[in-house]
C-alpha positions, 0 to 999 in steps of 0.5 A: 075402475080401469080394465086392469083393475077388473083384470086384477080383481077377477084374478085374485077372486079366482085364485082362491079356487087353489087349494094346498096340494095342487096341480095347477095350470097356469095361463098366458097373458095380462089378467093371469100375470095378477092371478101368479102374483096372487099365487104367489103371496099365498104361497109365501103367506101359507106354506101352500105345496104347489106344482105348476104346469105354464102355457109359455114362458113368460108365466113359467118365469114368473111363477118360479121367480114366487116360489111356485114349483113349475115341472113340464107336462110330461111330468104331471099327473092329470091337472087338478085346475087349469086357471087361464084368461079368455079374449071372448066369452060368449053367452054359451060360454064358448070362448076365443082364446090366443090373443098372445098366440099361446093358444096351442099351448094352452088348449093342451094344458086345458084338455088335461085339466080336471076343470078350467076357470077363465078370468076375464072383465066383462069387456070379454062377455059377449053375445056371440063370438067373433069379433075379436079375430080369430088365431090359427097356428099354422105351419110355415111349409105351404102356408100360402096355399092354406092363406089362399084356401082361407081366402076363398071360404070367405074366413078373411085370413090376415097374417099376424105381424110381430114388432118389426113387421114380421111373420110373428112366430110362435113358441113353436116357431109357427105362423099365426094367421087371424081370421077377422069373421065379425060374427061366427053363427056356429062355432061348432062346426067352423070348428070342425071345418079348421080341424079338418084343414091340413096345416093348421095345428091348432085354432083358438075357438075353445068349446065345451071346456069352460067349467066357470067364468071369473069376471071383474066388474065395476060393481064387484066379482061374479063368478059364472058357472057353465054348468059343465060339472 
């Protein structure tokens, strides 16, 4: 099987965690474009009453365009499940998410979820994180100061450029600057250390959230449980 069909199969296992009368969360991203696709055919086939919280745009649209409703946050309730891809899984199943540079949006959405569910390949499990860059959304004003800052604790801050070599800009009009660590040995406190740096608004290490982890495989689907309850 190609990444996209362990995307997919990943996708339609999760999407049977749903359950009529649901506030749900719905992610960003490629593996969650199969999993509304799938929402969708049990909304149709199954007369399913669901209500749906996305992370951008691009989900709210195709949701809606399946018959999901969608409301904003502000109007739901506590979510009963928030359903999201991961660019990495590490073996505590902490995570790096924002590959799409959602990750604000999506933390949001997650922190006000009852319980998450990832949906990965196994591409994404890894033994520690950081190969995969990790984001910052940042704000613009003296955002070269925050770079340089970056720069001398040794984080190797590059900024993220959209298609025609531009300062990508967020949902919110934000810089996204990517640190490329390689290895991050205590997730944690870097954790606490970005939370701590004026300008930064949000990072894409999401810890402690997972309750569990959908992963495609080429022999079949394992659901992985992170023992959060």
């Amino acid at each position: 099987m190609d990444q996209n069909q362990l995307k997919q199969q990943a996708a339609e296992e999760a999407v049977k965690f749903i359950k009529d009368s649901m506030f749900i969360g719905l992610g960003t991203g490629s593996t969650v474009f199969y999993l509304v696709e799938a929402l969708g055919r049990r909304v149709k086939n199954e007369h399913l009453q669901i209500t749906g919280v996305a992370t951008s745009s691009r989900t709210a649209k195709q949701a809606s365009a399946l018959g999901i409703k969608m409301i904003d946050l502000n109007d739901a309730p506590e979510l009963d499940l928030t359903i999201d891809g991961a660019d990495e899984v590490d073996r505590n199943f902490q995570g790096i998410k924002g590959g799409g540079a959602a990750h604000l949006l999506e933390k949001i959405v997650a922190l006000n979820s009852k319980r998450n569910i990832w949906i990965v390949d196994e591409s994404k499990l890894v033994t520690n994180l950081g190969a995969f860059p990790l984001p910052l959304e940042v704000i613009p004003f003296g955002v070269e100061r925050l770079y340089k800052r970056l720069a001398a604790k040794g984080l190797n801050p590059k900024f993220r450029l959209d298609e025609n070599g531009q300062r990508l800009r967020t949902h919110n009009k934000n810089f996204v600057i990517d640190l490329h660590l390689k290895q991050i040995d205590d997730p944690h406190a870097l954790a606490d250390w970005l939370d701590h740096q004026t300008g930064i608004v949000e990072h894409g290490l999401f810890l402690d959230i997972v309750n569990q982890v959908v992963v495609g495989r080429e022999n079949g689907v394992e659901v992985l449980d992170a023992g959060r309850g």
